[in-house]
C-alpha positions in Angstrom: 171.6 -78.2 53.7 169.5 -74.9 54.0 166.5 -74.5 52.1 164.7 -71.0 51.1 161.4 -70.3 52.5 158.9 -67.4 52.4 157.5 -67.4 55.8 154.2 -65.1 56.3 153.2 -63.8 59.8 150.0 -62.7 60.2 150.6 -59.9 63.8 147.6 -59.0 65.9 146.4 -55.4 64.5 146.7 -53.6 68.4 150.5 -54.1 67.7 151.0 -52.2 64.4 151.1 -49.2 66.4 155.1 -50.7 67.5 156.1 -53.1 65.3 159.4 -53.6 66.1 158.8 -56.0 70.0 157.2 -58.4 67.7 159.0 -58.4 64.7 161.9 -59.4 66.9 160.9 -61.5 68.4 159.8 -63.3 65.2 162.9 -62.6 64.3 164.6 -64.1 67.4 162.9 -67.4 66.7 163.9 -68.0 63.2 167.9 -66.8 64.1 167.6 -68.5 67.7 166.9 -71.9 65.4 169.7 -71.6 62.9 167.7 -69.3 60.0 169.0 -66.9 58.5 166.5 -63.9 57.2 167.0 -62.6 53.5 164.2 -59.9 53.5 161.5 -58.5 55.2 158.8 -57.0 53.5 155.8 -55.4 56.1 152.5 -55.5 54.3 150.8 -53.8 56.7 147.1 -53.6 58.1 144.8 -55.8 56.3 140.9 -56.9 56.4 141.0 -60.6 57.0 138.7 -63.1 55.4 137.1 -64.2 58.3 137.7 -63.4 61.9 141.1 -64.7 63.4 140.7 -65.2 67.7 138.0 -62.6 67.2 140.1 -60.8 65.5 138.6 -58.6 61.5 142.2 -57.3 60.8 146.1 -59.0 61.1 148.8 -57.1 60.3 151.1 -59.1 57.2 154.6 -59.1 57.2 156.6 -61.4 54.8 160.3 -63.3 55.8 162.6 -64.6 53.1 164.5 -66.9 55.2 167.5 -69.8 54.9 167.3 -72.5 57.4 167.5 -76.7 57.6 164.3 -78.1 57.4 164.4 -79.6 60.7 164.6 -76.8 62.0 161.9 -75.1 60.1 159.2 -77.3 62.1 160.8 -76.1 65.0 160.4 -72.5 63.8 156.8 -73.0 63.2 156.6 -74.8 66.8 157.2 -71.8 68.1 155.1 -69.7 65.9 152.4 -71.6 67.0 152.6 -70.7 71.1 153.3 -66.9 69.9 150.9 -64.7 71.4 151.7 -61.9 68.6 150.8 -64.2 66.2 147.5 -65.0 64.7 148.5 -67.4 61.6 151.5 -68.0 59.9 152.4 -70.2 56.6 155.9 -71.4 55.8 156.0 -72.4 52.1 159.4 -73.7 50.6 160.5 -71.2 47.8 160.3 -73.0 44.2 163.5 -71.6 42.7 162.7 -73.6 39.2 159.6 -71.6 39.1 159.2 -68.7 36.6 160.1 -65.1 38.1 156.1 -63.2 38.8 157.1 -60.9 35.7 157.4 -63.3 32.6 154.0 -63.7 30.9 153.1 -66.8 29.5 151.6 -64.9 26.6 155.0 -64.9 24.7 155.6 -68.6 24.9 151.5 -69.2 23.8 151.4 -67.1 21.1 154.4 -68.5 19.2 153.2 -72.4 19.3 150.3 -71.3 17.6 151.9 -70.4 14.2 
């Protein structure tokens, strides 16, 4: 059974200048292992928190992607001997979860009465 998960790939910064030889072959990893890729959103250039492999900037791109967890841990095998990449993290998706863009302000404010 396939679960969702929001995979985040942090891409050394010399590389924004062609994105597309890395993002496939992110991309090739997660199809190559069964995953199927929902969305891609490219954040772009950002200042880290603290250096990276030397590194003050990573370029952010976040996956939606559908794949068997077994073979998510192979997924983030791979991520780890990527050269492209600096960091990733693989969360599973909560789908119970509240959508970003309901407030809890409505809910608070009527228990109060």
């Amino acid at each position: 059974m396939e679960k969702l998960y929001e995979l985040t790939v942090l891409l050394h910064p010399d590389l924004e200048i062609d994105l597309e030889k890395p993002l496939a072959k992110v991309e090739k990893i997660i199809t190559d292992n069964g995953g199927k890729i929902a969305a891609t959103d490219n954040w772009g250039k950002k200042r880290l928190a603290y250096a990276i492999k030397k590194q003050d900037f990573a370029v952010y791109v976040l996956f939606e992607v559908a794949v068997a967890p077994a073979n998510a841990s192979k997924i983030q095998g791979l991520l780890n001997i990527t050269d492209e990449v600096l960091r990733y993290l693989m969360v599973e998706k909560d789908l119970k979860a509240p959508a970003a863009g309901e407030s809890k302000s409505e809910d608070e404010g009527s228990s109060e009465e």
